[in-house]
MARDREN-658402 format. One record per residue (C-alpha): residue number from 1; residue in three letters; y, z, x. Coordinates in nm, 4 decimals, padded with zeros to 6 digits, always signed. Layout:
BEGIN
<doti pos="NUM" code="Ala" y="Y" z="Z" x="X"/>
...
This chain:
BEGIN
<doti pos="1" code="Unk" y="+00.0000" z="+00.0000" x="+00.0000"/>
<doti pos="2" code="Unk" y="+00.3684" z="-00.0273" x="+00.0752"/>
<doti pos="3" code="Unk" y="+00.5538" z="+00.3148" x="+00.1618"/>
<doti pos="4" code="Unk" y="+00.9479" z="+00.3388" x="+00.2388"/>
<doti pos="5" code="Unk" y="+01.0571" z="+00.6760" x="+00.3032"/>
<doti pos="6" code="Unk" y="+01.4111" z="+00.6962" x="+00.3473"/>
<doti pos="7" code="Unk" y="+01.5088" z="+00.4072" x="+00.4625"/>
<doti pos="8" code="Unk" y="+01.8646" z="+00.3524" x="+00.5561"/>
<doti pos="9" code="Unk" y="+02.0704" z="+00.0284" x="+00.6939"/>
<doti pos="10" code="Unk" y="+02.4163" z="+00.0516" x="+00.8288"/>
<doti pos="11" code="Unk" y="+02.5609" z="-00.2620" x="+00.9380"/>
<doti pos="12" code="Unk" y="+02.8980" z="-00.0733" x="+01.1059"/>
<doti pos="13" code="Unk" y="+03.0977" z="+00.0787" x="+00.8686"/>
<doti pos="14" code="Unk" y="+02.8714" z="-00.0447" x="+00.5385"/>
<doti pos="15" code="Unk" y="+02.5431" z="+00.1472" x="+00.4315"/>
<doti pos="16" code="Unk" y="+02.3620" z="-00.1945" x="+00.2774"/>
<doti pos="17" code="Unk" y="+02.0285" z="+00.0458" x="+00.2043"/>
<doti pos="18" code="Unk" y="+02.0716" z="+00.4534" x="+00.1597"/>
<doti pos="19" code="Unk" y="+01.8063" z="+00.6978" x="+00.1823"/>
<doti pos="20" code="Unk" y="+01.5728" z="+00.4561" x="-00.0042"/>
<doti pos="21" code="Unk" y="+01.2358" z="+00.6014" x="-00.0765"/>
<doti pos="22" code="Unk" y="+00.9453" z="+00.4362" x="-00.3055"/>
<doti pos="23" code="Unk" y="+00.5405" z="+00.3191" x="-00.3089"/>
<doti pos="24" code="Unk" y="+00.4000" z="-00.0309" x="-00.4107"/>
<doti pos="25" code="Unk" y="+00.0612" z="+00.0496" x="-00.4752"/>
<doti pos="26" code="Unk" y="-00.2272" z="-00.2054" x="-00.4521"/>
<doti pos="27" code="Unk" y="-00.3746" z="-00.3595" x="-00.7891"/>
<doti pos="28" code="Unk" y="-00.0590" z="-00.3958" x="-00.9896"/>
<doti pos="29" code="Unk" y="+00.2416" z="-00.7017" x="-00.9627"/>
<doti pos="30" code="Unk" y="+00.5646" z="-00.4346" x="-00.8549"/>
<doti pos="31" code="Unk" y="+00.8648" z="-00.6566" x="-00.9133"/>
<doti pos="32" code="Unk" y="+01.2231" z="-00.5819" x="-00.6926"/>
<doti pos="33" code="Unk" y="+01.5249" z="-00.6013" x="-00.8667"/>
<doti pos="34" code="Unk" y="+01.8652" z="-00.5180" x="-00.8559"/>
<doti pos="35" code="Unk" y="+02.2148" z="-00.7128" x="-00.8029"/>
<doti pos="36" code="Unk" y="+02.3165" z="-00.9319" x="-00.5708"/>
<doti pos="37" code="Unk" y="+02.4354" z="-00.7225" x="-00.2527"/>
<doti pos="38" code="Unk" y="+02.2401" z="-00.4490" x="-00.3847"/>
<doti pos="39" code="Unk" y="+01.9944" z="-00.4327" x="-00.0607"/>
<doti pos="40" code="Unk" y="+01.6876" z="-00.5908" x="-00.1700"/>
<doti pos="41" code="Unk" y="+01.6948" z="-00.8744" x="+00.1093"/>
<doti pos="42" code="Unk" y="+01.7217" z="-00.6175" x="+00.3883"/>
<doti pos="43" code="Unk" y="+01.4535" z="-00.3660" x="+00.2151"/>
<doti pos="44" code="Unk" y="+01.2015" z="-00.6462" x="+00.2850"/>
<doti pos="45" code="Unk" y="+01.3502" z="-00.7261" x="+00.6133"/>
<doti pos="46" code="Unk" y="+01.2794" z="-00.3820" x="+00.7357"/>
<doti pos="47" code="Unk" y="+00.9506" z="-00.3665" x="+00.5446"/>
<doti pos="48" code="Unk" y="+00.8534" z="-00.6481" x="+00.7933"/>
<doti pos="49" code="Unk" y="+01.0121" z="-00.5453" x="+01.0727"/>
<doti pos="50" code="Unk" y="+01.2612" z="-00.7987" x="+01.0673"/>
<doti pos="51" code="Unk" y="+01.5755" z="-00.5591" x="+01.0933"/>
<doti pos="52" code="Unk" y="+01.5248" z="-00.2180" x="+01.2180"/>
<doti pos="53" code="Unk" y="+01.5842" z="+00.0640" x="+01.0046"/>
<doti pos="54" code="Unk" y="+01.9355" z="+00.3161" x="+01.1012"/>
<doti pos="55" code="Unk" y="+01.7044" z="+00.5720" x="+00.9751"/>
<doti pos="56" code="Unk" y="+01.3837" z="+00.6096" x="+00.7855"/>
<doti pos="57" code="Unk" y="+01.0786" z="+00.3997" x="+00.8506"/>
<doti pos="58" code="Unk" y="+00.8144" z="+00.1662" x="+00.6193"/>
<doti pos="59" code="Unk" y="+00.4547" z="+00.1129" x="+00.6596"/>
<doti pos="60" code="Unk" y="+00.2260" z="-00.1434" x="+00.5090"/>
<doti pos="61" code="Unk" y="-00.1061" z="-00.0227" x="+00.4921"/>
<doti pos="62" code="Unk" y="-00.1389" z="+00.3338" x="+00.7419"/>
<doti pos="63" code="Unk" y="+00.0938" z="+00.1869" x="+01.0163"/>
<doti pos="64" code="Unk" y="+00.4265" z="+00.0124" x="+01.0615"/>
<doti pos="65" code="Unk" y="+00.4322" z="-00.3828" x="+01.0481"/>
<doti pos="66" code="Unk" y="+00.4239" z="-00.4478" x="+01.3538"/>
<doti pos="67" code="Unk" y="+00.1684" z="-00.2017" x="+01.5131"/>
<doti pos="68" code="Unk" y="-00.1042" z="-00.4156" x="+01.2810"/>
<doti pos="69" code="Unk" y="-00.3057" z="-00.6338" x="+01.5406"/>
<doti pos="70" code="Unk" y="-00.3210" z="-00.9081" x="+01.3215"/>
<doti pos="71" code="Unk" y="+00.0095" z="-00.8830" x="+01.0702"/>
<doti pos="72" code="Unk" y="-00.0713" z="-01.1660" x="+00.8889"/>
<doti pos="73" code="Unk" y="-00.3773" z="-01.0421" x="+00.7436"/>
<doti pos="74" code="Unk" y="-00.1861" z="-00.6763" x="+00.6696"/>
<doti pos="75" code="Unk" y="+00.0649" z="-00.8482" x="+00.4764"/>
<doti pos="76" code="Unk" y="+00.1898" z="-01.2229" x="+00.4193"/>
<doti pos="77" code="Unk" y="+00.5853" z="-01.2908" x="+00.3507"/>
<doti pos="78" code="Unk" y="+00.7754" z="-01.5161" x="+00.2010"/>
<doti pos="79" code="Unk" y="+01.1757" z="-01.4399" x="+00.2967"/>
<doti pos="80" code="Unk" y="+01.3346" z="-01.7592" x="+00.3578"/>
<doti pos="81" code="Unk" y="+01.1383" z="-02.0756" x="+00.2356"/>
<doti pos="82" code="Unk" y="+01.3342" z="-02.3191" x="+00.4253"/>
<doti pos="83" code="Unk" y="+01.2370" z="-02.1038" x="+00.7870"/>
<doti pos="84" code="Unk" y="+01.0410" z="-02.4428" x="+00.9008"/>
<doti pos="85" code="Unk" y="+01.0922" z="-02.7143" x="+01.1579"/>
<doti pos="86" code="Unk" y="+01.2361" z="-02.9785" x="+00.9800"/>
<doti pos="87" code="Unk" y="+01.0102" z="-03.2272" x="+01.1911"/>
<doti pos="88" code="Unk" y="+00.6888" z="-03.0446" x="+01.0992"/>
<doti pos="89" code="Unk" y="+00.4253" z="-03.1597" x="+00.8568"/>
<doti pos="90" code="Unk" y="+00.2998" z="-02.8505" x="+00.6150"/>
<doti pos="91" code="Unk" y="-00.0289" z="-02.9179" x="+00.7551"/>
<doti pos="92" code="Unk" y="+00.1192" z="-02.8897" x="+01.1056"/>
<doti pos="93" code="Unk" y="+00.3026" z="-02.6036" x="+01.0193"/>
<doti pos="94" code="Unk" y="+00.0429" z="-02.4164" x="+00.8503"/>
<doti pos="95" code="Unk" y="-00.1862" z="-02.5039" x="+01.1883"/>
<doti pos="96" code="Unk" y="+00.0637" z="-02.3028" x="+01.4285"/>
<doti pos="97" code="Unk" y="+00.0268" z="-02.0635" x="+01.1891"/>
<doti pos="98" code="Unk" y="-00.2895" z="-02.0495" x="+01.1820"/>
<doti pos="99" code="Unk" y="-00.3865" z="-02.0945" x="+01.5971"/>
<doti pos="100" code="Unk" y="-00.1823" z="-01.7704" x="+01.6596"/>
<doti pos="101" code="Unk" y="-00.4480" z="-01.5380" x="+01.4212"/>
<doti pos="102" code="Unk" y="-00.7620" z="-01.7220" x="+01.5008"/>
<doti pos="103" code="Unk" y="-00.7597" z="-01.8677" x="+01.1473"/>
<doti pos="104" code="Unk" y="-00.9843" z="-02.2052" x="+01.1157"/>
<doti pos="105" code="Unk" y="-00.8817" z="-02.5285" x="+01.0297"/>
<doti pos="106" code="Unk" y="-01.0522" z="-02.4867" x="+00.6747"/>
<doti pos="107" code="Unk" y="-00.8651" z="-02.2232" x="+00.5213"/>
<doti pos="108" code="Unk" y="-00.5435" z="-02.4402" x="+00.5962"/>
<doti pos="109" code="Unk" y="-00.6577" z="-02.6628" x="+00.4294"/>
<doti pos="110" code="Unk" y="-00.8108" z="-02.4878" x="+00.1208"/>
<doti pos="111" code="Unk" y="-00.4289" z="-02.2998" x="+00.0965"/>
<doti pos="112" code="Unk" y="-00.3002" z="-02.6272" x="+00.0716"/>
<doti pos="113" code="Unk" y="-00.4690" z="-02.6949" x="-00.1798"/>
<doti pos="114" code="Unk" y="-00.4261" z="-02.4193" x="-00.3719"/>
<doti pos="115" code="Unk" y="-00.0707" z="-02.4475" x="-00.3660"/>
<doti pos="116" code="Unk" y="-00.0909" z="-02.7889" x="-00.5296"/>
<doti pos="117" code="Unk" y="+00.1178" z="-02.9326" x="-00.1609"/>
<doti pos="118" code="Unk" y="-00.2668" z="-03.1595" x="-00.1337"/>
<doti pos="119" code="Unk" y="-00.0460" z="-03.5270" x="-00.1676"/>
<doti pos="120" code="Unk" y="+00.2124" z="-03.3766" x="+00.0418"/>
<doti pos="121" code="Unk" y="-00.0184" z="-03.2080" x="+00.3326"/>
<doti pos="122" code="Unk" y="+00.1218" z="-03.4769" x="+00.6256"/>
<doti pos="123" code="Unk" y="+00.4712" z="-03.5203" x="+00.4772"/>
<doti pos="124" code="Unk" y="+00.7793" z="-03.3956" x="+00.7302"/>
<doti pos="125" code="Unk" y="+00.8946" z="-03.1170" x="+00.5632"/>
<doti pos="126" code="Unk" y="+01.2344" z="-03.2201" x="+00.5970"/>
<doti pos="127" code="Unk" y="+01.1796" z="-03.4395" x="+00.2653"/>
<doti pos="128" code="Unk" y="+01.0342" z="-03.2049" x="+00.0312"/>
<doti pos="129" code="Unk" y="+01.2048" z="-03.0325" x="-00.2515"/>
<doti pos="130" code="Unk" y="+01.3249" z="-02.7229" x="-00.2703"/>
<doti pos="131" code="Unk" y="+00.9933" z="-02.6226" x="-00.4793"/>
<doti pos="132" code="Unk" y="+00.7792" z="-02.8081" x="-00.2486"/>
<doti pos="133" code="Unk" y="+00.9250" z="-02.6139" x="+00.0298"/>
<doti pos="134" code="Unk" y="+00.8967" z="-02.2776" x="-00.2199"/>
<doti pos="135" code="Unk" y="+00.4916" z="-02.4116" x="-00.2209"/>
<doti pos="136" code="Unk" y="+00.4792" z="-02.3961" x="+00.1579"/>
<doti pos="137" code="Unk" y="+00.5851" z="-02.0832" x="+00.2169"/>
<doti pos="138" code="Unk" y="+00.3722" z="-01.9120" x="-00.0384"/>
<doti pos="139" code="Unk" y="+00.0748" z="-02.0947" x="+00.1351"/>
<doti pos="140" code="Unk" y="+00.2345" z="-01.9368" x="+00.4532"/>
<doti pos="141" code="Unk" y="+00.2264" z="-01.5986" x="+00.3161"/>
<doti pos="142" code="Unk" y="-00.1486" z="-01.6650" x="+00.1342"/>
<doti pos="143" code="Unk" y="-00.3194" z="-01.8195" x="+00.4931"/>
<doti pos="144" code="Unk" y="-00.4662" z="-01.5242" x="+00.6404"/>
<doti pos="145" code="Unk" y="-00.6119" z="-01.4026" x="+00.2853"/>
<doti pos="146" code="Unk" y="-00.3724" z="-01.0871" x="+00.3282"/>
<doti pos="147" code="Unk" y="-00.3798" z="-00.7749" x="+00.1466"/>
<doti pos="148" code="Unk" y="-00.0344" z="-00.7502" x="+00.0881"/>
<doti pos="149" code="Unk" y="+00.1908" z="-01.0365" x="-00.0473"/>
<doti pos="150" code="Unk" y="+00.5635" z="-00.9440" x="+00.0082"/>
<doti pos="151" code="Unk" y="+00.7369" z="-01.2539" x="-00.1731"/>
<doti pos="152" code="Unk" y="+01.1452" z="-01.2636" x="-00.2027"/>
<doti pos="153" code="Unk" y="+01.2663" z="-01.5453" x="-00.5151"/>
<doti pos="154" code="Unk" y="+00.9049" z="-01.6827" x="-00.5074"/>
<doti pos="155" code="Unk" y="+01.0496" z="-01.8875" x="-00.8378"/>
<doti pos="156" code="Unk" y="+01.3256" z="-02.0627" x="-00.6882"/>
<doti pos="157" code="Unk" y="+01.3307" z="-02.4359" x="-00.7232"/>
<doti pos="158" code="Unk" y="+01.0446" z="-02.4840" x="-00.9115"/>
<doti pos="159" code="Unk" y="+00.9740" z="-02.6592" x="-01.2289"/>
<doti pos="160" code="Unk" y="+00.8373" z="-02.4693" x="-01.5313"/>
<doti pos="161" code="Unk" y="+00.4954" z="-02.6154" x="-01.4886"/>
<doti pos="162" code="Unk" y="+00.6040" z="-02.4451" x="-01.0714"/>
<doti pos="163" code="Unk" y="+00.6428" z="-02.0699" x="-01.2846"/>
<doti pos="164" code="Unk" y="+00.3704" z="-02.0640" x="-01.4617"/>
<doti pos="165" code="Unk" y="+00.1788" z="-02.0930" x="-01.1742"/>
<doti pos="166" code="Unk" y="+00.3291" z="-01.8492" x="-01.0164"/>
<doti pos="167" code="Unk" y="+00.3182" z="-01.6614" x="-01.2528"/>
<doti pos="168" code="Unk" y="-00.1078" z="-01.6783" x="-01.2703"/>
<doti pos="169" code="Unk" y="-00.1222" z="-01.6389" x="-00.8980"/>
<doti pos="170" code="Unk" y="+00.0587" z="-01.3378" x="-00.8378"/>
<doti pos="171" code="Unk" y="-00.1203" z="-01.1817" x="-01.1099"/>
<doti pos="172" code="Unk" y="-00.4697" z="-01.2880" x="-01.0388"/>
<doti pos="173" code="Unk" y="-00.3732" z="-01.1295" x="-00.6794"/>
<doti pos="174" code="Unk" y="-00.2766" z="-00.8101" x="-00.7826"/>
<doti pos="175" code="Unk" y="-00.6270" z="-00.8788" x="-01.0222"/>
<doti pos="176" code="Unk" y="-00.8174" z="-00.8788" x="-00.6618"/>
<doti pos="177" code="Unk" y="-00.6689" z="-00.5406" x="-00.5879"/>
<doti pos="178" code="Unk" y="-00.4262" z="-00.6749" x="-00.3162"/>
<doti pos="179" code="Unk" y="-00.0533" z="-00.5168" x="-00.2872"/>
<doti pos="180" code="Unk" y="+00.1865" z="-00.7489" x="-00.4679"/>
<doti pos="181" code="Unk" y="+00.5662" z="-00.6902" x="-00.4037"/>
<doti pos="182" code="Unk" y="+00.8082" z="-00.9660" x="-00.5520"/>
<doti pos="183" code="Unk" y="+01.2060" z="-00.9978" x="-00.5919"/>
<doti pos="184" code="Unk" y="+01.3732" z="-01.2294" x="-00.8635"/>
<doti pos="185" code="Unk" y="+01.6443" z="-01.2332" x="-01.0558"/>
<doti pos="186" code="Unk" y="+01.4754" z="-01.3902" x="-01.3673"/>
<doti pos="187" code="Unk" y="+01.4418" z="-01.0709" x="-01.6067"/>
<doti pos="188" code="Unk" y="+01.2519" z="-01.2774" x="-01.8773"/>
<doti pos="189" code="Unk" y="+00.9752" z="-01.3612" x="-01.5905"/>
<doti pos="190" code="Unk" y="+00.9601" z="-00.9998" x="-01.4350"/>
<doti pos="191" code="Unk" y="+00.8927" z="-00.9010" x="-01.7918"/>
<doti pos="192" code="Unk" y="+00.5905" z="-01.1693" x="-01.8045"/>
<doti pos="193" code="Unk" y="+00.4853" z="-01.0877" x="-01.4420"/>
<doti pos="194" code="Unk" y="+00.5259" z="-00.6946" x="-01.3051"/>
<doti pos="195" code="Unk" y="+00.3823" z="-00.4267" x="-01.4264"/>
<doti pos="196" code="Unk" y="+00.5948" z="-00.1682" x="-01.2314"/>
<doti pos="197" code="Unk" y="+00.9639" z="-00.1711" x="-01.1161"/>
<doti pos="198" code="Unk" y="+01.1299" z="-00.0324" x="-00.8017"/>
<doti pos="199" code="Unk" y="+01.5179" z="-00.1181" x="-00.9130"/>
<doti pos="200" code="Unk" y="+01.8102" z="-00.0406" x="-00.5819"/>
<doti pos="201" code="Unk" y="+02.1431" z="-00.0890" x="-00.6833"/>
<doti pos="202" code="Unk" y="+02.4207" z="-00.0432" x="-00.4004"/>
<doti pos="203" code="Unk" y="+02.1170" z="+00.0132" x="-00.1512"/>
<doti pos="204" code="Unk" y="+02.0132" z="+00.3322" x="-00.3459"/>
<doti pos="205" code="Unk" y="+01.7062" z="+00.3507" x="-00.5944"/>
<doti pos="206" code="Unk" y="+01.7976" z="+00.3670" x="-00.9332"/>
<doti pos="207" code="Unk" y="+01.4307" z="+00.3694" x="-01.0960"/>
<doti pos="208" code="Unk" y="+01.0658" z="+00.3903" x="-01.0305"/>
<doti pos="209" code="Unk" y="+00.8866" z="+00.2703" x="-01.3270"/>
<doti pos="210" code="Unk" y="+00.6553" z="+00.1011" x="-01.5274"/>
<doti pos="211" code="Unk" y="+00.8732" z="-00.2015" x="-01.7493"/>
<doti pos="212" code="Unk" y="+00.7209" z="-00.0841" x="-02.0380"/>
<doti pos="213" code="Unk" y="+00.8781" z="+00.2649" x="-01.9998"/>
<doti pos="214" code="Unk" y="+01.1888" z="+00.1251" x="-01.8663"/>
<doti pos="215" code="Unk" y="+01.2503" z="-00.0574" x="-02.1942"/>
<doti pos="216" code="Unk" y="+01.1536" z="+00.2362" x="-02.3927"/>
<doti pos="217" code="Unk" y="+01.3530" z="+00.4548" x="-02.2049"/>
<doti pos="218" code="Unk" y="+01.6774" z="+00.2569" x="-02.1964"/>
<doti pos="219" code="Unk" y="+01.7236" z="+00.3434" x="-02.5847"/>
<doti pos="220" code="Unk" y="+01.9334" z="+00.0106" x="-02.6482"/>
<doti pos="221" code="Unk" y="+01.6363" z="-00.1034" x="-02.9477"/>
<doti pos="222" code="Unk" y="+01.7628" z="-00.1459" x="-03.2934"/>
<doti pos="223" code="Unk" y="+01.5978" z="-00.1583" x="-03.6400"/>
<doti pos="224" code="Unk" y="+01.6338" z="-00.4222" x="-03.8497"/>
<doti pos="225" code="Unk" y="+01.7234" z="-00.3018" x="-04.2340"/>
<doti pos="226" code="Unk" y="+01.6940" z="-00.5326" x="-04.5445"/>
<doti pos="227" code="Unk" y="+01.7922" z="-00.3693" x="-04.8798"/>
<doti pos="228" code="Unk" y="+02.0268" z="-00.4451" x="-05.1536"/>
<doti pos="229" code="Unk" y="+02.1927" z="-00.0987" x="-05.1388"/>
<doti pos="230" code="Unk" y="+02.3162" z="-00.1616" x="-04.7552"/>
<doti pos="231" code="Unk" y="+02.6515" z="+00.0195" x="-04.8082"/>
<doti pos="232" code="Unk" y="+02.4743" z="+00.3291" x="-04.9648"/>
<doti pos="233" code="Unk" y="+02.2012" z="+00.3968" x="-04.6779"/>
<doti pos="234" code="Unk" y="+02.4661" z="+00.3320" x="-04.3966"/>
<doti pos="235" code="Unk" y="+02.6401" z="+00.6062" x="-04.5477"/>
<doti pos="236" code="Unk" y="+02.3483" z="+00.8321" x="-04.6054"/>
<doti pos="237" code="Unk" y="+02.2152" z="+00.7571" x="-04.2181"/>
<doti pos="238" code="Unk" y="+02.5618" z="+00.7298" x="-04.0201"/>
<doti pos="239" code="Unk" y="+02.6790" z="+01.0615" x="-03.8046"/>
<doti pos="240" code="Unk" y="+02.7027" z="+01.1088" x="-03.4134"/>
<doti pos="241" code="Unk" y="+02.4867" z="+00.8680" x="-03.2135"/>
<doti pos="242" code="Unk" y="+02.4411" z="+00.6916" x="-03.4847"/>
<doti pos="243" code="Unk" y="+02.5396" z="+00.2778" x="-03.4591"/>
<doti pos="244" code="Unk" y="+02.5363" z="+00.0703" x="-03.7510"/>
<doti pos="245" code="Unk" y="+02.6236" z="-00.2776" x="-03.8107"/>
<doti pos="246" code="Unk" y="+02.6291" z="-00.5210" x="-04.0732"/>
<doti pos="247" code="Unk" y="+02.4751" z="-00.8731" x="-04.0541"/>
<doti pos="248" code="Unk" y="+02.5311" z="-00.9592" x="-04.3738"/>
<doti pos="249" code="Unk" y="+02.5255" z="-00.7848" x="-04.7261"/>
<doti pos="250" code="Unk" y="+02.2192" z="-00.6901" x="-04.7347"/>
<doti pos="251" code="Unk" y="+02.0918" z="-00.6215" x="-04.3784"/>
<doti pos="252" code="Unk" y="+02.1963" z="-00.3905" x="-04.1303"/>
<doti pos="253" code="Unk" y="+02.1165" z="-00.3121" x="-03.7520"/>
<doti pos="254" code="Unk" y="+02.1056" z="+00.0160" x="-03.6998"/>
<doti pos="255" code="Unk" y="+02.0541" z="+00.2339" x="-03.3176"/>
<doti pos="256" code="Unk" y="+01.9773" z="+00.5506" x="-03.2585"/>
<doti pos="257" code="Unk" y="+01.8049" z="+00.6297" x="-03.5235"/>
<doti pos="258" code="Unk" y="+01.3998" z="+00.5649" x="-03.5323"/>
<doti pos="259" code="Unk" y="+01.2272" z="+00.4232" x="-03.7915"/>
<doti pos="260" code="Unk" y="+01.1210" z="+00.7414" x="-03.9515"/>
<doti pos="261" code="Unk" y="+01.4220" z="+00.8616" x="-04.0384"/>
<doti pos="262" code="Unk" y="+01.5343" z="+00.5687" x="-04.2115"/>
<doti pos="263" code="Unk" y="+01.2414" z="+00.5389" x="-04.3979"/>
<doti pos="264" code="Unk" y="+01.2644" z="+00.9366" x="-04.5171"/>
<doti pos="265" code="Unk" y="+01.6159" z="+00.8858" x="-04.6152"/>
<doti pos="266" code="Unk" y="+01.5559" z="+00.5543" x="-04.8171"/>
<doti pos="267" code="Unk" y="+01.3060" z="+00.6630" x="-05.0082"/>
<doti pos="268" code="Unk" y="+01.4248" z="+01.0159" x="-05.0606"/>
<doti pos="269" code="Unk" y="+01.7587" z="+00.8482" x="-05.2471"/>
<doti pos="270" code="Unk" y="+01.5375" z="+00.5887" x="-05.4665"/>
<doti pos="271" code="Unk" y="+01.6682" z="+00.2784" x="-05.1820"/>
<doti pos="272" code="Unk" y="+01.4321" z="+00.0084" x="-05.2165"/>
<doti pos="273" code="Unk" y="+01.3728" z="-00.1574" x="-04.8530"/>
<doti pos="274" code="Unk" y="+01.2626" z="-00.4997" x="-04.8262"/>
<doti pos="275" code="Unk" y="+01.2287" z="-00.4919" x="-04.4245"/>
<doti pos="276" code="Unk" y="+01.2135" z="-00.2171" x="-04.1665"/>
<doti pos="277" code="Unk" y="+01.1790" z="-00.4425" x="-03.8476"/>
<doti pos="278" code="Unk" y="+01.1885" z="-00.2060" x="-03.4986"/>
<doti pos="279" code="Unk" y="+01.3715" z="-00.4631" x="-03.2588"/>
<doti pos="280" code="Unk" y="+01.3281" z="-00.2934" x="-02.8269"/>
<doti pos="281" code="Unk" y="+01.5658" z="-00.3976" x="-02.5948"/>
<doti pos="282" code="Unk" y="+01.4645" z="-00.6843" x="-02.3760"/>
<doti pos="283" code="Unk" y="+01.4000" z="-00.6059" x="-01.9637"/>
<doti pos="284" code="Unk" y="+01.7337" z="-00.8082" x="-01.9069"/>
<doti pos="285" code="Unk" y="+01.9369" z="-00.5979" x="-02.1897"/>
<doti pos="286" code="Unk" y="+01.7964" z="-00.2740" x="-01.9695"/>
<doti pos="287" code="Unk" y="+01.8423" z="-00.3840" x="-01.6344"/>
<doti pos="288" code="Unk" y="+02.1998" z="-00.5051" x="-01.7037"/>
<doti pos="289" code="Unk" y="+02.2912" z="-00.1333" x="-01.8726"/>
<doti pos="290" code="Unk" y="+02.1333" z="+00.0420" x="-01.5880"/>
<doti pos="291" code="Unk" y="+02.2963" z="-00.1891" x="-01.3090"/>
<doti pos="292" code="Unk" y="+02.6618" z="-00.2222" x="-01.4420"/>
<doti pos="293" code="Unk" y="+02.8299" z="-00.0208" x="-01.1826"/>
<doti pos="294" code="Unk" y="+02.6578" z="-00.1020" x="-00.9290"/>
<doti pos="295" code="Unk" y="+02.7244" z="-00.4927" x="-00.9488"/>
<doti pos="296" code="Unk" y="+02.9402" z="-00.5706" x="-00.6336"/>
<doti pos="297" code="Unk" y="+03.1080" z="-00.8506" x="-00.7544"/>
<doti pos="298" code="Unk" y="+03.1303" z="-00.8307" x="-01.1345"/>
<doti pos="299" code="Unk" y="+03.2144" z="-01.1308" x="-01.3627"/>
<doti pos="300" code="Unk" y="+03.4520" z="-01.1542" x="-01.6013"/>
<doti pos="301" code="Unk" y="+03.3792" z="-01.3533" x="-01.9833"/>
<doti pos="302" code="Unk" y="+03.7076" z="-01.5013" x="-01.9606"/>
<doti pos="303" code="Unk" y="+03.8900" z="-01.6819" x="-01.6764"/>
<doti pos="304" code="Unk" y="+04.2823" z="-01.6114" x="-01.6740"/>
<doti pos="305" code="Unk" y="+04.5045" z="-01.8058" x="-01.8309"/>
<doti pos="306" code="Unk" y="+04.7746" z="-02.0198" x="-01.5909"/>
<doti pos="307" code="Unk" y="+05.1476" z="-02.0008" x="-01.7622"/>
<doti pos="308" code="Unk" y="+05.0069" z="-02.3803" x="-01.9465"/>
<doti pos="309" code="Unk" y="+04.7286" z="-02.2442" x="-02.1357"/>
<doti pos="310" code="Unk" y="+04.4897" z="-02.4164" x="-01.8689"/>
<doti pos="311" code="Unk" y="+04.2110" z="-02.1824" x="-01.6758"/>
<doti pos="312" code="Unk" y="+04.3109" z="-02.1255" x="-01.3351"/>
């Protein structure tokens, strides 16, 4: 498994990761997210030994990165998908790869394969796409059969047919009981993909969780109301924490509040109710309620106006 324990990065006078302690445990898909600038990039970096730590240390497995004797088969990465000689074939590129672990010629090939690069094998790499090049270096990180895939954007580039696929894989390897760590900034697909969440924002943990808790926990689900005394149960049900809201004359959306409740009350005035729909908040409503303070560069709905009317 994957173990930080307080790992910290200061680059100068800016802490990118603080004190940042967690476990990826083998078996499950644990999906990285947070904001951009919130650390995640470095995290991995010092996970692999990339960039070493100001304080704190990482281990893959019972030892550090790079104390494994062969690192590849401890853990395969994907960081930086375009990290290849532009002059290179993938087959010539996965062969370096290969010579410096002892790996024959045949599981090259057969990760080749499995990445669906087969046409492509003896192609310079300078012409792929940026999902063929995505392709490549998940057959990188896949060529020594590893135990622990570390995989940063894994979906970039690639075509929905691409996700899916990705999608399968990294849960049929968490399936074989291997360690599967993966960033993205695709809520909808971390909500298809991980089971667990390790979520930094401003290089500091802000939750260790399963998604399904997460959701539950975030309390931003609503129930959907349909009854033709709307006006009456809102106010029968509305007092503190209470949020109610019409969507049209005969429905209403109402938070925190549970289903219960509004049931008890309906029937306990004589309210008929047509439809008592629980609606939970999606990953990407509770990851954006979580993370708003700790976006670095926050985006505003509206641009400002120039003196003409115009957007500036």
């Amino acid at each position: 498994m994957i173990r930080a324990y307080g790992l910290t990065k200061r680059y100068g006078e800016k802490t990118v990761v603080q004190d940042l302690t967690f476990t990826v445990r083998p078996g499950t898909v644990t999906g990285f997210l947070g904001p951009n600038g919130a650390g995640k990039s470095t995290t991995m970096r010092m996970l692999l030994g990339l960039d070493a730590p100001t304080s704190g240390r990482a281990t893959i497995g019972d030892r550090c990165y790079a104390a494994h004797p062969a690192p590849l088969c401890a853990a395969g990465a994907l960081l930086e998908a375009r990290s290849i000689h532009p002059g290179r074939s993938a087959r010539g590129h996965l062969l370096a790869l290969a010579h410096t672990h002892g790996i024959p010629r045949r599981q090259v090939t057969a990760v080749i394969e499995r990445v669906g690069l087969g046409e492509a094998a003896d192609r310079r790499v300078k012409g792929f796409s940026l999902g063929m090049g995505q392709r490549l270096g998940i057959a990188a990180a896949l060529l020594a059969d590893p135990a622990t895939v570390i995989l940063d954007e894994p979906v970039n580039g690639l075509d929905p047919e691409g996700v899916r696929w990705i999608r399968n894989l990294l849960k049929s390897l968490a399936a074989e009981g291997r360690t599967v760590f993966v960033s993205s900034h695709l809520m909808s697909e971390m909500a298809l993909t991980a089971e667990h969440l390790v979520i930094i924002g401003r290089g500091r943990l802000l939750a260790d969780t399963t998604v399904e808790r997460f959701v539950r926990d975030a309390g931003l689900g609503v129930i959907k109301v349909v009854t033709p005394e709307a006006g009456r149960l809102r106010e029968l049900l509305a007092g503190p924490g209470v949020d109610i809201a019409g969507d049209g004359p005969d429905t209403l959306r109402i938070g925190g509040s549970d289903g219960e409740r509004i049931g008890r009350t309906a029937a306990a005035h004589s309210i008929p109710v047509f439809e008592l729909t629980p609606h939970s908040a999606s990953l990407e409503e509770a990851f954006m309620d979580l993370t708003r303070d700790a976006v670095e560069y926050p985006a505003h709905s509206e641009a400002p106006a120039t003196a003409h009317g115009a957007a500036a």
